[in-house]
N, C-alpha and C positions, 0 to 999 in steps of 0.2 A: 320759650314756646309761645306761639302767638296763640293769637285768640281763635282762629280757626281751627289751629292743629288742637287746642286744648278742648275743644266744645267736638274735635272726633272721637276726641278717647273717652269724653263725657255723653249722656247724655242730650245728645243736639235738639230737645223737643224743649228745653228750659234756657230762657233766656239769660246771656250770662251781661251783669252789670258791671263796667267797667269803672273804678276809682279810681285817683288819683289822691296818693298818699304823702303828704310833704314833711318831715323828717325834718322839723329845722331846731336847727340849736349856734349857740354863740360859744365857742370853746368845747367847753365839758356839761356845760348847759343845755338842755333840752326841755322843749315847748311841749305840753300836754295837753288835750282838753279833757272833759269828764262829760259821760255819758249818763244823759240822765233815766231815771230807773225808768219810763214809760218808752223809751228807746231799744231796738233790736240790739242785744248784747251789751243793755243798758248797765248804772251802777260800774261802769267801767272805767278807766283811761286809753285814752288814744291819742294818736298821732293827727293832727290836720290833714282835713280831708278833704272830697266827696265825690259824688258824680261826674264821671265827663261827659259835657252831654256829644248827640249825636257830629254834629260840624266842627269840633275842636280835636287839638292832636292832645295826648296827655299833657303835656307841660303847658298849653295852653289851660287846660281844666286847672290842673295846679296853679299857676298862677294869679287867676280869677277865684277859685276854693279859697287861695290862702284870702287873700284881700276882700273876700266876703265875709271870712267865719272872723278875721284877725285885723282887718286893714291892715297888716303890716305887706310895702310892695316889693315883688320878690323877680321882677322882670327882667332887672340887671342883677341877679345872685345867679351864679352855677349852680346849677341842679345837677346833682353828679345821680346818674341814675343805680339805687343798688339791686333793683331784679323785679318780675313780676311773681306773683302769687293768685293761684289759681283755688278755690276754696269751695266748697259746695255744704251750704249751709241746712239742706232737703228743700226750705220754702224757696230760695234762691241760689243761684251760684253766681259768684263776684271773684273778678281778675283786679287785684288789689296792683295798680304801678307806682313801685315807689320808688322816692328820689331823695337824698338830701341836699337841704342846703343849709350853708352857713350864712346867718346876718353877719352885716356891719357892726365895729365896736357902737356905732350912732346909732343903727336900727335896735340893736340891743339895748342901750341905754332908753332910748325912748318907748319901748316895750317892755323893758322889764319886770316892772310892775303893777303889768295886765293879768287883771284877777278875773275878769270875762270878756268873754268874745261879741263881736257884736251880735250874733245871733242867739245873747242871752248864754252861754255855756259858760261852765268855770274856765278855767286858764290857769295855769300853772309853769312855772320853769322849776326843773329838775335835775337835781346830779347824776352825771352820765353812769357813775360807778353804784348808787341805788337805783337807777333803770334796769341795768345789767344785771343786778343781784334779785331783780323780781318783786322792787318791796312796791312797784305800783301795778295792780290787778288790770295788766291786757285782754280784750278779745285775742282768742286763739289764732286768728288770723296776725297778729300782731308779735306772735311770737317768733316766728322766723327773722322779722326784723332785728329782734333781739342779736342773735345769730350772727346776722350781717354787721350789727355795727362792732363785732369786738375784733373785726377783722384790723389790723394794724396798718400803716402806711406803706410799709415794710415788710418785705420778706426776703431771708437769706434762705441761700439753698446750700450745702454743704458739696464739694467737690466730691467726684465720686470715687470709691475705693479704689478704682485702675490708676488716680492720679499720684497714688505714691506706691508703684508696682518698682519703683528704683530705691526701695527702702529695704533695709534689713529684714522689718518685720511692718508691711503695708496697714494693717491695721493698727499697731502702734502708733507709727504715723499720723494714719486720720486723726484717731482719738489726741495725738499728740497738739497736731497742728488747729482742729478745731476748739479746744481748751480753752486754748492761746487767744485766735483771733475773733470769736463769734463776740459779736458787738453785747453790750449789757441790756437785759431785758428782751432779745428777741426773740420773733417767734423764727424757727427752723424749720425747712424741710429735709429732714432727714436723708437726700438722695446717692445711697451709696452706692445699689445699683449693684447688691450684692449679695447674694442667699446667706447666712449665717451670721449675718450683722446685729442681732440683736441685745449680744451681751455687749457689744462697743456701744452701740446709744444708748444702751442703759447706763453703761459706765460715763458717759458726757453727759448723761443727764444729773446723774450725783454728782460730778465735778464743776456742774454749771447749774444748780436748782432754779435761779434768777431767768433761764430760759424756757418757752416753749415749742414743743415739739410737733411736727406733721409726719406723720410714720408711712413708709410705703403700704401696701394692703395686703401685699404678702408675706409682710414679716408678721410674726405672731408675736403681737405685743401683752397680751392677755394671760399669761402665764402666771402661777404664783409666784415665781421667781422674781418676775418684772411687776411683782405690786406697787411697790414704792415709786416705780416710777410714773405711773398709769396719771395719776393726778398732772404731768407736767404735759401728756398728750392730749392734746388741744382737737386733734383732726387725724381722719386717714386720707390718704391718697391715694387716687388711682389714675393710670397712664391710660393715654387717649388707646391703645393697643386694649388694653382689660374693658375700658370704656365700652368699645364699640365691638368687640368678644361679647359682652353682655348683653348690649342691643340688638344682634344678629341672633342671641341663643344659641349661640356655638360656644359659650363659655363652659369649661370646666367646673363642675359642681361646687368646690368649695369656695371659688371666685365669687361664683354668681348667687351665691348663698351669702357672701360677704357682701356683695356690694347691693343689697336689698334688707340684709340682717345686720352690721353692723351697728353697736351701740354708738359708735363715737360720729361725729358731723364729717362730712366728707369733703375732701379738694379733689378735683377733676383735672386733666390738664387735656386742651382743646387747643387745637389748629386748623380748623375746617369749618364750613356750614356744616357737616354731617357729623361732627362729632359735639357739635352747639346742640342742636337738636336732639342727637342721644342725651347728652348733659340736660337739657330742660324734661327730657321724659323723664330720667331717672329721679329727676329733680321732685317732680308731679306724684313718681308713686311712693318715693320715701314720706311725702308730706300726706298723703292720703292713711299710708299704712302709717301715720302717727309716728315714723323715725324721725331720731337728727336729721336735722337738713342739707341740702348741697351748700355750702358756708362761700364757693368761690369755685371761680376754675384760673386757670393757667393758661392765659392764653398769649402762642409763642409761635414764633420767635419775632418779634418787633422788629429786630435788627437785624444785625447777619452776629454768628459768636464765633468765639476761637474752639469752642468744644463740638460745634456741630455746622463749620466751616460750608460745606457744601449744602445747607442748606437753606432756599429762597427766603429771605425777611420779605415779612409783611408788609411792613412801612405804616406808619402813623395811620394815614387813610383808610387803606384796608383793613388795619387794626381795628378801626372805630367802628366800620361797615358790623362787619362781625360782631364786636362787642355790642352793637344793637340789637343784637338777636337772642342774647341768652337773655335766662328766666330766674340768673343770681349775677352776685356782684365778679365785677371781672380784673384780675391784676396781671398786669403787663409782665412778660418774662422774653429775657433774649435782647443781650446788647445793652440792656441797661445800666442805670445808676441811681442813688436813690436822689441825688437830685433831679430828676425828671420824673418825679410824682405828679408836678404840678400840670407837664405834659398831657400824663396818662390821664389825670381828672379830665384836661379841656377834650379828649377824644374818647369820655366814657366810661373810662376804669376809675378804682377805686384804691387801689394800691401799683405799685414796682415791688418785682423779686430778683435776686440774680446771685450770682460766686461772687467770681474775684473784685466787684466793688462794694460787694456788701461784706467781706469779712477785712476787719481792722489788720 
């Protein structure tokens, strides 16, 4: 969502201030600073920051922010951008853009034991797995980032149940053959692409605990049955078709009661400007109604695939076009591998998903 469309669905009489938010860390290392208590949402930690001013594009502000508050220079580092955030505080409303990037082993070493910034602030480096667990006290605004960064580099998607309609018992199959190949530690999307699927990934999910799950938004995963499994689902999904069913309001009640009510963080899956844009509103009122947030979309198909043969790839360019436009972090799906992660970074994204090269 840009700053236009966001300041229509907001009150257009308050000026909205836009930041630039820099996400930097070395590894599993991440940069803090501390907010001090005479400071708006003081007594805090955050992320490097501040204002972009008027003549600068965000990554320009970023760049200049970091080298003010940190000298460290960030002009040759990829900035992988992971979403904007739109926030309205009553005194103010701020479009937080934020980006990470990684230092050099050198930039690291020569920072790492920067205990203030030069404009006087503590400093801090951090373990990425005690960020994520919450043990350092963010502004609210900060929390979505959370969100964003446990996204993996990686995503499999699971073949869908038509693809072993040549088997005895098709669902044996899947359940069979996913077992078998899903890589150790991954996260899944679940795409079976099948009503009544939900005692098979519950049963791959006991068979594979070391993995985790993205559930269609149709399957009823909230059962008491499916307790045990509930901890291993990470996210729901929902296809550009529900997507934009919901943004038109021609959705079906218990759809569009799901995808506003849902407790779990959400993936999108996007091929258009018009289903970007649905995806950044939806994005906007989960975060206003204080739900999990939009964690990622799917944005497809990069290439041309063997599953959906007939239809136009993107191509890298137009991928990136696009990925400029959403308002969370975006992973590349269609024709890939996960050795072109590094790709997806230089055009945008933050992650590769795909089948048959991502299952072993």
């Amino acid at each position: 969502m840009t700053v236009e469309q966001s300041n229509s669905i907001k009150n257009t009489s308050i000026t909205t201030v836009n930041v630039a938010v820099a996400v930097i860390h070395y590894k599993d290392q991440y940069l803090l600073g501390f907010r001090a208590a005479s400071q708006h949402q003081g007594n805090r930690y955050e992320f490097v920051g501040g204002k972009i001013d008027a003549h600068e594009t965000a990554k320009q502000g970023l760049i200049r922010e970091v080298a003010e508050e940190t000298g460290i220079n960030i002009a040759n580092n990829t900035a992988v951008k992971l979403g904007r955030l739109h926030h309205d505080y009553g005194d103010k409303q701020v479009c937080l853009q934020v980006y990470r990037i990684e230092v050099t082993a050198q930039q690291y070493a020569q920072y790492k034991n920067l205990s203030y910034g030069l404009e006087g602030q503590k400093l801090t480096w951090v373990e990425k797995a005690e960020l994520l667990a919450g043990h350092y006290d963010l502004p609210a605004a900060n929390k979505t980032i959370l969100a964003w960064l446990q996204l993996p580099m990686q995503i499999t998607v699971t073949h869908p149940l038509s693809h072993f309609d040549a088997a005895s018992n098709p669902m044996a199959a899947w359940l069979q053959y996913h077992h078998e190949h899903i890589t150790a530690g991954a996260w899944v999307y679940m795409r079976t692409k099948a009503a009544g699927t939900e005692n098979s990934i519950k049963q791959l999910l006991q068979l594979r605990p070391d993995i985790q799950a993205i559930t269609p938004d149709h399957l009823d995963m909230d059962k008491a049955d499916n307790v045990e499994a509930n901890n291993q689902i990470i996210a729901s999904h929902l296809t550009q078709i529900q997507l934009m069913q919901w943004s038109s309001g021609v959705a079906k009640e218990p759809m569009s009661y799901s995808a506003l009510s849902t407790s779990l963080p959400l993936i999108v899956s996007c091929h258009d400007v018009d289903s970007i844009n649905a995806a950044n509103q939806l994005a906007y009122i989960r975060l206003q109604q204080q739900l999990p947030p939009v964690i990622g979309i799917f944005l497809a198909p990069v290439e041309c695939t063997q599953t959906h043969p007939d239809t136009p790839a993107l191509g890298w360019e137009a991928w990136s076009n696009l990925a400029k436009l959403a308002d969370m972090p975006v992973i590349g799906l269609g024709g890939l591998s996960p050795m072109m992660y590094k790709q997806a970074v230089l055009h945008g994204g933050v992650a590769v998903a795909g089948i048959r090269q991502f299952l072993k």
